[in-house]
KELUMPA-715836 format. One line per 3 residues: number of its first residue (from 1); their letters; for each residue x, y, z of C-alpha. Coordinates in pm, 1 decimal, decimal comma. Each point is the difference from the previous one (the first is absolute). Example, Ala and Ser with C-alpha at 12.3 -4.5 7.8 and 13.67 -1.06 7.14 Angstrom:
BEGIN
1> as> 1230,0:-450,0:780,0; 137,0:344,0:-66,0
END
This chain:
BEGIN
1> xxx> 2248,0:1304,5:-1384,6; -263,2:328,6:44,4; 323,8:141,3:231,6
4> xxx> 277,0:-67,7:-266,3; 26,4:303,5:-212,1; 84,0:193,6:363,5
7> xxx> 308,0:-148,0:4,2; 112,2:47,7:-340,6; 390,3:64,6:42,9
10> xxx> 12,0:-226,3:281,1; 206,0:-379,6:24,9; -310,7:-194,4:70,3
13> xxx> -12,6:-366,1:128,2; -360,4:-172,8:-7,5; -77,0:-307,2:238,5
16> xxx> -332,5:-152,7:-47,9; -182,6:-367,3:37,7; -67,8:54,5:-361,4
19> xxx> 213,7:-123,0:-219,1; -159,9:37,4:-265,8; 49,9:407,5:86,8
22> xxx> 367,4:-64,4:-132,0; -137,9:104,3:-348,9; -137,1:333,9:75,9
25> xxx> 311,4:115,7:176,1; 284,4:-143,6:-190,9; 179,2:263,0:-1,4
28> xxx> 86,0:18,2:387,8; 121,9:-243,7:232,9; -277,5:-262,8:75,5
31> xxx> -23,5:-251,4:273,0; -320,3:-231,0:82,3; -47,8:-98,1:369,9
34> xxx> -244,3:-278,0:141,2; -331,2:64,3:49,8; -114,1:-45,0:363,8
37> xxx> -227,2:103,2:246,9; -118,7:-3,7:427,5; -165,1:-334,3:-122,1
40> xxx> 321,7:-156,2:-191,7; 315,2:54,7:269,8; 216,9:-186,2:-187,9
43> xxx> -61,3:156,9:-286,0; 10,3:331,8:133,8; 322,6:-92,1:211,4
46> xxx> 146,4:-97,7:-374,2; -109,1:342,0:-106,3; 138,1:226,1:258,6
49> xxx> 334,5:-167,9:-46,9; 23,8:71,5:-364,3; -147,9:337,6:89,9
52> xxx> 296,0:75,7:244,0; 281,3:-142,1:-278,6; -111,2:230,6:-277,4
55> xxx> 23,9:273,0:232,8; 328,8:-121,6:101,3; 136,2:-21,5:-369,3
58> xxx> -221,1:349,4:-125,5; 108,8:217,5:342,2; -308,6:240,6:-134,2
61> xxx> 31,1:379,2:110,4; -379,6:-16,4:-43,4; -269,9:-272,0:17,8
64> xxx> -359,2:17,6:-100,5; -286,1:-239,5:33,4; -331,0:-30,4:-152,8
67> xxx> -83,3:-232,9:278,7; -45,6:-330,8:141,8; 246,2:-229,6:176,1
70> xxx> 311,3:27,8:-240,5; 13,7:360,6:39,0; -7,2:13,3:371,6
73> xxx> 274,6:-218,9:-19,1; 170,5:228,7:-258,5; -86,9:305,3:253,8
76> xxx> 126,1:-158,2:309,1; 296,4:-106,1:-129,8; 76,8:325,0:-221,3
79> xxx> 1,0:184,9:300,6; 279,0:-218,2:167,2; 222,2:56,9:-312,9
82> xxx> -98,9:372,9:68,6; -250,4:45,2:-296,0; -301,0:243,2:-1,9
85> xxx> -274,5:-162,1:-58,1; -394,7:-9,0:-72,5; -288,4:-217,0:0,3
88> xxx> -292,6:30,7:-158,7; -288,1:-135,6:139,8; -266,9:-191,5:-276,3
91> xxx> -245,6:244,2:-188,9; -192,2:-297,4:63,5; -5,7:69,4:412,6
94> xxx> -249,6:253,3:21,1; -129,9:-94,7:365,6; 282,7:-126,0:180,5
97> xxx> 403,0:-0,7:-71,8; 150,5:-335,5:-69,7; 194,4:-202,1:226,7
100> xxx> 329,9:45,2:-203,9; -101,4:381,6:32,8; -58,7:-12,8:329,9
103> xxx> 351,8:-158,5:81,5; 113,8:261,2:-251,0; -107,6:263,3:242,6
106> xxx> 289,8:-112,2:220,0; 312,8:-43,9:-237,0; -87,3:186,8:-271,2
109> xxx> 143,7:374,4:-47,6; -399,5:83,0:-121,3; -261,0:-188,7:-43,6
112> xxx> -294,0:134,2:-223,5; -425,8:-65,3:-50,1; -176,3:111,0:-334,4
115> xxx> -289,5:54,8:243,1; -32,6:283,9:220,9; -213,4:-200,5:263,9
118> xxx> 261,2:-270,6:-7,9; 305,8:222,2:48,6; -172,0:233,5:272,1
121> xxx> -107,2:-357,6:198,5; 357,2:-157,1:-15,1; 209,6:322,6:67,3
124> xxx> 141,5:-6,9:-363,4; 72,5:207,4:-302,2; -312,6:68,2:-264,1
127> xxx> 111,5:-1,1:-360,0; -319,1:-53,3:-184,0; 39,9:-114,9:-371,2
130> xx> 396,5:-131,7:87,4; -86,8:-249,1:-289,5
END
C-alpha cells in the first residue's frame, strides 16, 4: 500500500492472500490467491496455479512484489507474458534474503534489499526505505 501513490495514473490489479485487503483497494482490480508455503505443497501448488491464471487474464506490462511466495509466482510468470518486473525483498529480512527472493534472483527482471549488507551479500539491488 506504502508503493501505491507511485503508480498513480497506472491500471493496477492487486493479488493478495488477504481478502480482507479488497476494501482498501476497491477501486482497482482485486484478486485473493491461497496462502501457502515450502511446508504446505498443496497449498502452495493451489497458489501458483491461481498465480499463473491471473497473469494469464491481466497480461501485466509490469509486475511488482512486496514479497513472499505469491509474488515470485507473479514474477516468474510476468516475465513469460513479457512483463518487467520487481521484487521486493521483506524490510523485515535484514540478515539474509528470503527464499521467494532468492528464487526471485533468477526470474525476476530486479530483485531489491532495503539493507545494504543484504543486497551487497546476494548480488542484488539496494533501495533502502522502498516502503
Amino acid at each position: 500500500m506504502r508503493l501505491r501513490p507511485a503508480f498513480a495514473g497506472c491500471q493496477i490489479t492487486f493479488a493478495t492472500v488477504e481478502r480482507e485487503s479488497a476494501r482498501d483497494v476497491s477501486s482497482h482490480r482485486f484478486f485473493t490467491v491461497p496462502d501457502g508455503n515450502r511446508d504446505t505443497k498443496i497449498s502452495l501448488l493451489r497458489m501458483a496455479l491461481k498465480v499463473f491464471f491471473i497473469v494469464l487474464i491481466v497480461r501485466p506490462h509490469v509486475v511488482v512484489s512486496t514479497g513472499a511466495a505469491p509474488g515470485y509466482f507473479a514474477c516468474r510468470f510476468g516475465k513469460l507474458v513479457g512483463a518487467k518486473t520487481l521484487f521486493i525483498d521483506s524490510v523485515a529480512n535484514a540478515e539474509e534474503m528470503s527464499l521467494s527472493a532468492k528464487l526471485a534472483t533468477s526470474h525476476a527482471s530486479k530483485v531489491f534489499s532495503q539493507w545494504p549488507r543484504v543486497a551487497q551479500k546476494f548480488g542484488v539491488e539496494c533501495h533502502g526505505s522502498v516502503l
